[in-house]
N, C-alpha and C positions, 0 to 999 in steps of 0.2 A: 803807750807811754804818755803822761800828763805833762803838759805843759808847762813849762815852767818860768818865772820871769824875775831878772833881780831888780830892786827897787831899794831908792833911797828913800829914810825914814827921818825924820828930825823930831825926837822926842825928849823929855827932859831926865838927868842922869837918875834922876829922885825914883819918876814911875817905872823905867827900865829894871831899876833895883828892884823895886815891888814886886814887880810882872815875875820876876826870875824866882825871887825869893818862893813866891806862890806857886810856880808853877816847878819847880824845882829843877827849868832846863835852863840850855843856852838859849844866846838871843834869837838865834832863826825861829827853833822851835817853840819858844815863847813867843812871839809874833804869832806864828801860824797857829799854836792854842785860841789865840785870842781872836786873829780873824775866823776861824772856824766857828766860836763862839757869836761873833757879833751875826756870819750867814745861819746860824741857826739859831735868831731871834724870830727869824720870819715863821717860821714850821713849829717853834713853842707857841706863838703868839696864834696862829692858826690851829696849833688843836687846844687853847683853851677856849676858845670860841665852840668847840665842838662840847665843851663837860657840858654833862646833864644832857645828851641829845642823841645820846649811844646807847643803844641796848646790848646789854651783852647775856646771851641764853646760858650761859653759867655764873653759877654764884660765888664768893669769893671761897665758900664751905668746898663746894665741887672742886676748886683749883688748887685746895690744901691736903687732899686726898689719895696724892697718888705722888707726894713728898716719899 
């Protein structure tokens, strides 16, 4: 079972509205959309360092082929 921990947030009422409107949840799950996003900047930011340095032995023709 994961951990889990409650925390206070002081945010302003304006971007709460945003976040919610965007994300079309409550406020829990809109927080946790968002932290999930901001821990997965590290792992975008790391495989665009990787474009252009990957060979891949099939071609985008081969991948379309068995649609």
């Amino acid at each position: 079972m994961e951990k889990v921990r409650r925390i206070t947030v002081k945010i302003s009422a304006d971007l709460l509205k945003r976040a919610q409107r965007a994300s079309g949840k409550d406020i829990t799950q809109t927080v946790r959309t968002g932290l999930r996003l901001v821990a997965a900047t590290e792992t975008y930011s790391h495989l665009r360092k990787l474009r252009g340095k990957v060979r891949f032995s099939h071609t985008s023709a081969d991948l379309k082929v068995d649609r």
